[in-house]
N, C-alpha and C positions, 0 to 999 in steps of 0.2 A: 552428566546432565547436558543437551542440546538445547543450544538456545539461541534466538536469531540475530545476526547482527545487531538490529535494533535493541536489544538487551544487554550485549555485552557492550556497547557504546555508555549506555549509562551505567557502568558497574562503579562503584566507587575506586579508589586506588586500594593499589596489593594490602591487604591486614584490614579493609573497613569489613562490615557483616553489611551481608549480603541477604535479602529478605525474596526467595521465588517461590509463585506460584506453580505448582507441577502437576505433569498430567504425564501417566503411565501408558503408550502404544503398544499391548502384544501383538504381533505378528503369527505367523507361523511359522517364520524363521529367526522372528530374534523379537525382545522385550528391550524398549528404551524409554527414557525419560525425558520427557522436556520441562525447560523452565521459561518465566515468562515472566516480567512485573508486575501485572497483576492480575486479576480475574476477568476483565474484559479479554484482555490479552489470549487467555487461555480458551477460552469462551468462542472467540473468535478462530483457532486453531483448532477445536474439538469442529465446528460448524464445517471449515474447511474441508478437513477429513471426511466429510460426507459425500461432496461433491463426486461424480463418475471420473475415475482415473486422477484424483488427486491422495496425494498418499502423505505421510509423516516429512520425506526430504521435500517432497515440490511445497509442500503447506509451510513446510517451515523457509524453503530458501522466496516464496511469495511473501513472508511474515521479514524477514532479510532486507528485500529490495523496497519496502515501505514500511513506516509504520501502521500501526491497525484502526488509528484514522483513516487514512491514506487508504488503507488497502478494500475498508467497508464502504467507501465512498466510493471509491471503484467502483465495486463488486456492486451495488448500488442504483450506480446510473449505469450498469453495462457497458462499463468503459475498456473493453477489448483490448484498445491500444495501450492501455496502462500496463494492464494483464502481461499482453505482449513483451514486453521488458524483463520480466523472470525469465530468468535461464529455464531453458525445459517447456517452455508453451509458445507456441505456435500459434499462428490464430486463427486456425478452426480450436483449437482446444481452448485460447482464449475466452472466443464466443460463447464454447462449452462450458465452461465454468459461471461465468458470469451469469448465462440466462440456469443454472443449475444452481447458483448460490445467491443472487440478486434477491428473493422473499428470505431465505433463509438468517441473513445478516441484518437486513433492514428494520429488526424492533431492536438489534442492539445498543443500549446505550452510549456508545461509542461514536455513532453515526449520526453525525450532526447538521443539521439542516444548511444548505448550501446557500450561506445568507453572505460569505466572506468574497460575493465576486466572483469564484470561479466557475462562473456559468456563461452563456451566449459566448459575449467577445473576448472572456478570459480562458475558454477553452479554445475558439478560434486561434487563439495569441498560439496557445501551447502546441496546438496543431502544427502552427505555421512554424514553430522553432524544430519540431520535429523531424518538417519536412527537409529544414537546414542541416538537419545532421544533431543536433542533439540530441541525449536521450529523454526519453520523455521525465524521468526523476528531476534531472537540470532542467530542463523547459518549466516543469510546476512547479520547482522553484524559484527561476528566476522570476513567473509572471508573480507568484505570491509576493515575492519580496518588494515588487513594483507595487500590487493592489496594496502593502500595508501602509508607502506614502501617500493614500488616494488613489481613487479609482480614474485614469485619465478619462481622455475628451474622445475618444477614439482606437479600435481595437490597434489599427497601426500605429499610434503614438505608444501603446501599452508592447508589442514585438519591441520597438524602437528602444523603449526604456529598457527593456528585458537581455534585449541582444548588450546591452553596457553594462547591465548587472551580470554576465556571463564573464 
């Protein structure tokens, strides 16, 4: 069974029971199994696979490089540069995906209304961390971990705060 980082992060220690969601990919050249934590998870994985030129390893190492909040909210707002950060997309395939999966994810229950801040100056922030060299996973996190003490006075006081949570 495959399953994306973000699954094996939360597995319990060696000997607990393990409870996954599965979805079976025949090919033409081979039958595999993924597992997932739970039905959104999967849900969101079967969707992926729809996409032009997205397959079971790029779906899953995109499922890997964010969780399926993370990666719906993306897919979403047509966030290219997020996209960009998986190994294997480029960003004309980036763009490709996003404006190819952007309706398709957006009634799933997963995908939660962008009420936490990271819009206008909290994308700016992640931009500008980006542009420094970080990747964009570290950049949304550091600006998140800033918005959860307060939203500051200013998109530069919130980089400022971000770059010390780095």
């Amino acid at each position: 069974v495959e399953v994306p980082i973000t699954v094996l992060q939360g597995l319990p220690s060696p000997g607990g029971s393990v409870e996954l969601r599965t979805l079976q990919v025949v090919t033409e050249n081979s039958i595999a199994l993924y597992g997932f934590s739970n039905a959104h998870e999967r849900l969101l994985f079967q969707r992926l696979l729809t996409a032009t030129g997205v397959g079971a390893k790029l779906a899953l190492a995109m499922m890997s490089t964010y969780s399926a909040e993370r990666l719906a909210r993306a897919l979403v707002e047509k966030d290219s540069t997020a996209l960009q950060q998986v190994s294997g997309i480029g960003k004309k395939k980036a763009e490709k995906i996003a404006l190819d999966l952007a309706d398709k994810v957006a009634d799933l229950a997963i995908v939660t209304p962008v009420v936490d801040g990271v819009t206008g100056g909290a994308q700016d922030a992640v931009q500008a961390l980006v542009n420094l060299g970080y990747s964009f996973s570290v950049a949304d996190t550091a600006v998140r971990a800033v918005l959860e003490d307060g939203v500051p006075d200013s998109t530069e006081e919130l980089v400022r705060r971000a770059l010390s949570a780095t």
